[in-house]
C-alpha positions as protocol buffer text, in pm:
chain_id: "A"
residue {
  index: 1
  type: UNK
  ca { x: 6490 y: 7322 z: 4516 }
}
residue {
  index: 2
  type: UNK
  ca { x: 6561 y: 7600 z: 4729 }
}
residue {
  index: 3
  type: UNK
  ca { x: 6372 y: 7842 z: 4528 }
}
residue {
  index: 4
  type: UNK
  ca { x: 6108 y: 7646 z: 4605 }
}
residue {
  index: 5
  type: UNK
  ca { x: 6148 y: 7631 z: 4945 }
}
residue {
  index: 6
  type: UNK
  ca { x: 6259 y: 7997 z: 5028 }
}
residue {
  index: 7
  type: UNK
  ca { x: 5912 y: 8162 z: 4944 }
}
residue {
  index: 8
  type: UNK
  ca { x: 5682 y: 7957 z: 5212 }
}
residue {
  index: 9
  type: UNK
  ca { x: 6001 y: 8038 z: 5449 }
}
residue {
  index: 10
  type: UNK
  ca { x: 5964 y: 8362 z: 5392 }
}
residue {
  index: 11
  type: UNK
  ca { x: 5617 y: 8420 z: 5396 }
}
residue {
  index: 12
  type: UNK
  ca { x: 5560 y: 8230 z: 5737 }
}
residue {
  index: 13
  type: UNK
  ca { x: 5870 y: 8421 z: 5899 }
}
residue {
  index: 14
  type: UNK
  ca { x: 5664 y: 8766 z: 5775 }
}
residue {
  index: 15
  type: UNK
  ca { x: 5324 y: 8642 z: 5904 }
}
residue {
  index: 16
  type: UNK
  ca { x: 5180 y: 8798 z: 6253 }
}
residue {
  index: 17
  type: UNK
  ca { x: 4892 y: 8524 z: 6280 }
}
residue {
  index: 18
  type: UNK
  ca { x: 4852 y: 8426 z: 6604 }
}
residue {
  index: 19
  type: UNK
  ca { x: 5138 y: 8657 z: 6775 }
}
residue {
  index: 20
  type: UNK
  ca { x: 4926 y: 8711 z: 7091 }
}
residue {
  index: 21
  type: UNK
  ca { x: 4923 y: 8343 z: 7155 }
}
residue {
  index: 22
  type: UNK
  ca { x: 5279 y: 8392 z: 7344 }
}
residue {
  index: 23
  type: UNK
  ca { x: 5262 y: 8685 z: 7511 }
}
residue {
  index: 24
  type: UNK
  ca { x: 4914 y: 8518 z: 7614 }
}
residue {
  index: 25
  type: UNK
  ca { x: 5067 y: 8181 z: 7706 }
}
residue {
  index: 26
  type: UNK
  ca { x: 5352 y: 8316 z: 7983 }
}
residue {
  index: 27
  type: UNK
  ca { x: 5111 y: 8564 z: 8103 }
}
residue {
  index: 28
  type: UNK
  ca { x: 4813 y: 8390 z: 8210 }
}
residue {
  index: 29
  type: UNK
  ca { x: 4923 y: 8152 z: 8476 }
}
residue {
  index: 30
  type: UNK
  ca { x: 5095 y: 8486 z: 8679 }
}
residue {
  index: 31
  type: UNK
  ca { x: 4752 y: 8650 z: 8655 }
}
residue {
  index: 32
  type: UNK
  ca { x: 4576 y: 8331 z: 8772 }
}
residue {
  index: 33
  type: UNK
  ca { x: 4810 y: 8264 z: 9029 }
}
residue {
  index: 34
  type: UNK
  ca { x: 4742 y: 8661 z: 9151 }
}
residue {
  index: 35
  type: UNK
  ca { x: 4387 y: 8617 z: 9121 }
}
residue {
  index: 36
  type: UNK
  ca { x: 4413 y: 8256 z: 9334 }
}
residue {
  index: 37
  type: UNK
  ca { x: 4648 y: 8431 z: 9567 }
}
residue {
  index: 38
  type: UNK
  ca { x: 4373 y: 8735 z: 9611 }
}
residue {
  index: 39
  type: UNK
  ca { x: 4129 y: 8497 z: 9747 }
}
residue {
  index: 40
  type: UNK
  ca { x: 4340 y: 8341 z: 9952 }
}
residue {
  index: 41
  type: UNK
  ca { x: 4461 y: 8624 z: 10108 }
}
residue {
  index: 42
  type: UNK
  ca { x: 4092 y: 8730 z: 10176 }
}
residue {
  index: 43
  type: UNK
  ca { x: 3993 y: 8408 z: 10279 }
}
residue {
  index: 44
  type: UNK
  ca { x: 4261 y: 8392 z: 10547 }
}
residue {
  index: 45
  type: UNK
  ca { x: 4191 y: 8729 z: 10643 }
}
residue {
  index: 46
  type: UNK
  ca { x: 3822 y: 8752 z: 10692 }
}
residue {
  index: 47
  type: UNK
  ca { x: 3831 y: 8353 z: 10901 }
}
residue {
  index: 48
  type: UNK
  ca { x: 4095 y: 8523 z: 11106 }
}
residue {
  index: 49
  type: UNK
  ca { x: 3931 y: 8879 z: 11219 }
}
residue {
  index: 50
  type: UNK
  ca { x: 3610 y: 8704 z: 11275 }
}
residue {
  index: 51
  type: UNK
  ca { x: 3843 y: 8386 z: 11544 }
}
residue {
  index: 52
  type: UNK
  ca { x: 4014 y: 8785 z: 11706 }
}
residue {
  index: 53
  type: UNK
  ca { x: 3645 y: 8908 z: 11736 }
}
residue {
  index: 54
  type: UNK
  ca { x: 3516 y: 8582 z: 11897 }
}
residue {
  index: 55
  type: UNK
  ca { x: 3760 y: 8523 z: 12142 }
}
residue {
  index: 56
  type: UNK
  ca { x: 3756 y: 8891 z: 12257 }
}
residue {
  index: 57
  type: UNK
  ca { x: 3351 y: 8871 z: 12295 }
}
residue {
  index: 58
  type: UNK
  ca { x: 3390 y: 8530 z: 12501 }
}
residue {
  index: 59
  type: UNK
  ca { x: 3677 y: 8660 z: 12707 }
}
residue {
  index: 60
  type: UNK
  ca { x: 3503 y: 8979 z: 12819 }
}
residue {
  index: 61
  type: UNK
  ca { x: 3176 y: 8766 z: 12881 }
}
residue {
  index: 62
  type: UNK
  ca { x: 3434 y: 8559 z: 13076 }
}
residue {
  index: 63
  type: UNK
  ca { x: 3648 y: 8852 z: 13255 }
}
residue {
  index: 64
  type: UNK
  ca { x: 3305 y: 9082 z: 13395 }
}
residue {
  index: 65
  type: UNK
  ca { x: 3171 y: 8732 z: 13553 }
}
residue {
  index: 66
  type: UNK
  ca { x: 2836 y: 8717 z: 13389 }
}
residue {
  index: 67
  type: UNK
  ca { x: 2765 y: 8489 z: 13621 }
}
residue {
  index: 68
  type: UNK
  ca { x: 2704 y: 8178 z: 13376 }
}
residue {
  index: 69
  type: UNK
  ca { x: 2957 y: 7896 z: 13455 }
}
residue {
  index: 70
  type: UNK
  ca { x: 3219 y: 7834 z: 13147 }
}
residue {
  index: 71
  type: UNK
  ca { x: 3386 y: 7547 z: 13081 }
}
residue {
  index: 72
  type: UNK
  ca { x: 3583 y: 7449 z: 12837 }
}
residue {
  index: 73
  type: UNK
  ca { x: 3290 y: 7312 z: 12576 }
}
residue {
  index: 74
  type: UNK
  ca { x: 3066 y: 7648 z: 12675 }
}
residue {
  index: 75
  type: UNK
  ca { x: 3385 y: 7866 z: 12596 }
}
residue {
  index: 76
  type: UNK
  ca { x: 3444 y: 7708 z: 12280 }
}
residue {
  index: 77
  type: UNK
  ca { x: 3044 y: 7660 z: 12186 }
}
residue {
  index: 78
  type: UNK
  ca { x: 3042 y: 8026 z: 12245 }
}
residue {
  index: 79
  type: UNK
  ca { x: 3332 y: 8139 z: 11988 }
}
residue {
  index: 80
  type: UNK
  ca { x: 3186 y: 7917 z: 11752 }
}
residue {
  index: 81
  type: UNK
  ca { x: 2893 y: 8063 z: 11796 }
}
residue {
  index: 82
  type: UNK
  ca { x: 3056 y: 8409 z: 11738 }
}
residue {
  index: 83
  type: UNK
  ca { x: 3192 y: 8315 z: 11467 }
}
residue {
  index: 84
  type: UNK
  ca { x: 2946 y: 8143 z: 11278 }
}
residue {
  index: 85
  type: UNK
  ca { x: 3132 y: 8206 z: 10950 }
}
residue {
  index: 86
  type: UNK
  ca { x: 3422 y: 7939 z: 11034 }
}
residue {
  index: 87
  type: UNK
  ca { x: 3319 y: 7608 z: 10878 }
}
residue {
  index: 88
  type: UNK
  ca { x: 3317 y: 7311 z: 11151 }
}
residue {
  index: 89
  type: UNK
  ca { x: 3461 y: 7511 z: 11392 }
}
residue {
  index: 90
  type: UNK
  ca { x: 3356 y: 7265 z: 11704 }
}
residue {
  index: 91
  type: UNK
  ca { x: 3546 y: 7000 z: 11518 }
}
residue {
  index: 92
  type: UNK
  ca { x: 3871 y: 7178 z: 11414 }
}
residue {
  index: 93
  type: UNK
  ca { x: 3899 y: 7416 z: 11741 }
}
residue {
  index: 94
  type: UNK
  ca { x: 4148 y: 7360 z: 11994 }
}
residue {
  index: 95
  type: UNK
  ca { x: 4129 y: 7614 z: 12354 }
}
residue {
  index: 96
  type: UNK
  ca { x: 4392 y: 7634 z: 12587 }
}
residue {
  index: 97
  type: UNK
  ca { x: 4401 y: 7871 z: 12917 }
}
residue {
  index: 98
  type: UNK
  ca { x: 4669 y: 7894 z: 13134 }
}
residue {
  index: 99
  type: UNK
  ca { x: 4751 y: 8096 z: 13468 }
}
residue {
  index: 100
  type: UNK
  ca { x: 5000 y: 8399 z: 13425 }
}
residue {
  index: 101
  type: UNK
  ca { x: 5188 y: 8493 z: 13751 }
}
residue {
  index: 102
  type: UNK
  ca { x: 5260 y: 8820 z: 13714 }
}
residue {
  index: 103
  type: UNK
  ca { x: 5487 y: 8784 z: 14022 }
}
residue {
  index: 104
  type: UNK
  ca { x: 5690 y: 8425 z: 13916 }
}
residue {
  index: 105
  type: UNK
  ca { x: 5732 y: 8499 z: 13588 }
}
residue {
  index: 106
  type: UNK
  ca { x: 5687 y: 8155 z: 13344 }
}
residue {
  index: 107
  type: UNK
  ca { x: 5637 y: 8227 z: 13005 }
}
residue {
  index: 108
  type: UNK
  ca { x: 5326 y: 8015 z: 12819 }
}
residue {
  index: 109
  type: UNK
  ca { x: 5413 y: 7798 z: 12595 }
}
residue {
  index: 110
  type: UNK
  ca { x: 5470 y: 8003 z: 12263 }
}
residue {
  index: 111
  type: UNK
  ca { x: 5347 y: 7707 z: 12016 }
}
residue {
  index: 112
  type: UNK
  ca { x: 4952 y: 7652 z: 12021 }
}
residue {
  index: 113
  type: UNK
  ca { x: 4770 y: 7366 z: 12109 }
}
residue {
  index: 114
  type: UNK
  ca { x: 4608 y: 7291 z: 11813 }
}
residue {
  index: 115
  type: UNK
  ca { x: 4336 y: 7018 z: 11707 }
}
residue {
  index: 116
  type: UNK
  ca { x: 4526 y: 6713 z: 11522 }
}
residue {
  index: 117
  type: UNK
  ca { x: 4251 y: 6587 z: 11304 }
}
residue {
  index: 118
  type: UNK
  ca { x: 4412 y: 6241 z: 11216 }
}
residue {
  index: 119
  type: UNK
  ca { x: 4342 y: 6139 z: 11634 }
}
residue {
  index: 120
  type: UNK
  ca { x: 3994 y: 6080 z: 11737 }
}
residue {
  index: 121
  type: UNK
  ca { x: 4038 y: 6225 z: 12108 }
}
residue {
  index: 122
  type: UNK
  ca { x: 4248 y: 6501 z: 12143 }
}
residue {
  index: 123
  type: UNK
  ca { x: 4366 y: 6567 z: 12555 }
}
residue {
  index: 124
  type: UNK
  ca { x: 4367 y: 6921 z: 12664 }
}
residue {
  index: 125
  type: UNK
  ca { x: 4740 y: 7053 z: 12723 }
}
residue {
  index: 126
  type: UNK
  ca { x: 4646 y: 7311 z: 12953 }
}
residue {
  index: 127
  type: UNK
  ca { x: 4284 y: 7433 z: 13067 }
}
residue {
  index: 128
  type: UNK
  ca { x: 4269 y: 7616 z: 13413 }
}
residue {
  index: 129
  type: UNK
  ca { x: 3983 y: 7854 z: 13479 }
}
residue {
  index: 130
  type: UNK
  ca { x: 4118 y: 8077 z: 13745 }
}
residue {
  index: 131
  type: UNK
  ca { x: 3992 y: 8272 z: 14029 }
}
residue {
  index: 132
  type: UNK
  ca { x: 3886 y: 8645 z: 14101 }
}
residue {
  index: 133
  type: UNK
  ca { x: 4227 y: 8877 z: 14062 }
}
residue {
  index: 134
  type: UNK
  ca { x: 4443 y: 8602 z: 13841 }
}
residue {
  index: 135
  type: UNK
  ca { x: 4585 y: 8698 z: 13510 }
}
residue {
  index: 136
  type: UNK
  ca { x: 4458 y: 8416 z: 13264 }
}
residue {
  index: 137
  type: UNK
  ca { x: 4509 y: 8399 z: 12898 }
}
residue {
  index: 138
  type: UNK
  ca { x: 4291 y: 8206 z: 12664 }
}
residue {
  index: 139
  type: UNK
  ca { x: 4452 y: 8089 z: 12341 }
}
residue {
  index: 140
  type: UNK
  ca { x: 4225 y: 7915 z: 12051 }
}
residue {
  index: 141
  type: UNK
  ca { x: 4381 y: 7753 z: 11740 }
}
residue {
  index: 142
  type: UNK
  ca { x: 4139 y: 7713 z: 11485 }
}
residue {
  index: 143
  type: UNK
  ca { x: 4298 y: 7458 z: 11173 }
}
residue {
  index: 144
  type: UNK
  ca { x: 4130 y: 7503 z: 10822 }
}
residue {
  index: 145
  type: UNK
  ca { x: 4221 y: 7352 z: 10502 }
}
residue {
  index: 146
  type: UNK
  ca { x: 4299 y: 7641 z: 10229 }
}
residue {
  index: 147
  type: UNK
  ca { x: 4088 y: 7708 z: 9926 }
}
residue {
  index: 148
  type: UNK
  ca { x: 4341 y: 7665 z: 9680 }
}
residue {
  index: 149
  type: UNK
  ca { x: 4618 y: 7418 z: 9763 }
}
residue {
  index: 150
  type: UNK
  ca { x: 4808 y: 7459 z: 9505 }
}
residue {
  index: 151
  type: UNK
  ca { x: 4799 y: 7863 z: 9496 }
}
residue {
  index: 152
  type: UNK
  ca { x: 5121 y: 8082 z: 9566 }
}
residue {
  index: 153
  type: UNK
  ca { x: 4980 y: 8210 z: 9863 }
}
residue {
  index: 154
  type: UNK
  ca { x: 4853 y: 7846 z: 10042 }
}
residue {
  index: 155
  type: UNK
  ca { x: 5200 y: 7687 z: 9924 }
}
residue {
  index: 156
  type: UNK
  ca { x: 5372 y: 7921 z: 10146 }
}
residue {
  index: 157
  type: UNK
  ca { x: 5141 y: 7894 z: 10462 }
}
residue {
  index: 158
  type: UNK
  ca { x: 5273 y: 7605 z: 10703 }
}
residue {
  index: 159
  type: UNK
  ca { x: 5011 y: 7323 z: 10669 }
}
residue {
  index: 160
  type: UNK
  ca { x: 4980 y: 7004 z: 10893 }
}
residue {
  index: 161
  type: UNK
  ca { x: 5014 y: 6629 z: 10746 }
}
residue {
  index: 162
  type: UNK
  ca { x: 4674 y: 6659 z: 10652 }
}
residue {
  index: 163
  type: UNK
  ca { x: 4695 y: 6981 z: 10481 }
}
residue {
  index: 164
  type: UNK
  ca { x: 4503 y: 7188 z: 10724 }
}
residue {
  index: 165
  type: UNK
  ca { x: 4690 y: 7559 z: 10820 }
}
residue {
  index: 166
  type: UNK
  ca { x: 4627 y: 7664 z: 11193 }
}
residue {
  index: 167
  type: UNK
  ca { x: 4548 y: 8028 z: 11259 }
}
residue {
  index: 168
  type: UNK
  ca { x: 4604 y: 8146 z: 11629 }
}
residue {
  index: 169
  type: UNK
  ca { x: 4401 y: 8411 z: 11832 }
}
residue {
  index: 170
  type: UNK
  ca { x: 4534 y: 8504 z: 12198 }
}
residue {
  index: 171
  type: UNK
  ca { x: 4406 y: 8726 z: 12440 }
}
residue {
  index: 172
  type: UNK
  ca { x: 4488 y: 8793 z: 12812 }
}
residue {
  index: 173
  type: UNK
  ca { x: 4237 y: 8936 z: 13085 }
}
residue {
  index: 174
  type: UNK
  ca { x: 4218 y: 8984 z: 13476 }
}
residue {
  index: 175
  type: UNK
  ca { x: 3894 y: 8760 z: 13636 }
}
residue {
  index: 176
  type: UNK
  ca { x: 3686 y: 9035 z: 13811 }
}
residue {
  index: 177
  type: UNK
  ca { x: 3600 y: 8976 z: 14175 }
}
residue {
  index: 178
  type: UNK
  ca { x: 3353 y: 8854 z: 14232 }
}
């Protein structure tokens, strides 16, 4: 009975068929989850150079005085417009500017006011446009939902209730005189 039994053993315990099927199985779901990752990565990257670039257009439009009178909706129609490759950016855009006194020192708040897209109406924390001489600083939190929820990179990345992940752009400037 073993006799019988001891050649098959043998023969399958010899046999390469299939031996890339392991080394094939554990190693695919690393390279997916770098290739997933990858994207990500670029994703976030490219969304948040082209939020830096828009604010930095709108505040130097904003700092030389071009004469045009911004509000809050103009300011943010105007990064959005800047940044045309940020999907519903009017929607998930939040801008905040605040007075710096130079001379009684108050830091800004260090969180950003960010868009919470479970309310229908969200108030404005802080929104002052300044005069000629005053140190302002304009602050826009743009919230996005990643690609790939599920990824390595997106797991890591804080996300909101809804899943959305904020990225932040800041930038401070002097009003010209007018």
């Amino acid at each position: 009975m073993i006799r019988f039994l001891q050649l098959p053993l043998r023969r399958f315990r010899d046999s390469e068929d299939g031996s890339m099927l392991v080394p094939f199985a554990l190693w695919t779901p690393v390279f997916l989850g770098l290739i997933l990752s990858s994207i990500e990565l670029g994703t976030v990257t490219i969304r948040h150079t082209a939020l830096e670039r828009a604010v930095d257009e709108t505040v130097r439009d904003l700092r030389l005085g071009t004469g045009e009178a911004m509000d809050h909706a103009t300011l943010k129609q105007q990064i959005c417009d800047s940044a045309a490759i940020l999907p519903a950016c009017m929607d998930t855009m939040h801008l905040e500017m605040v007075r710096l006194d130079m001379r009684d020192w108050s830091a800004p708040e260090t969180s950003a006011d960010c868009v919470d897209v479970s309310e229908a109406v969200n108030p404005q924390r802080g929104f002052e446009f300044g005069k000629g001489n005053e140190m302002m600083m304009l602050r826009a939190c743009y919230k996005y939902q990643p690609i790939t929820p599920a990824g390595t990179l997106s797991s890591s990345l804080a996300k909101d209730d809804d899943g959305y992940t904020a990225l932040v752009a800041t930038s401070a400037f002097v009003h010209e005189p007018l």
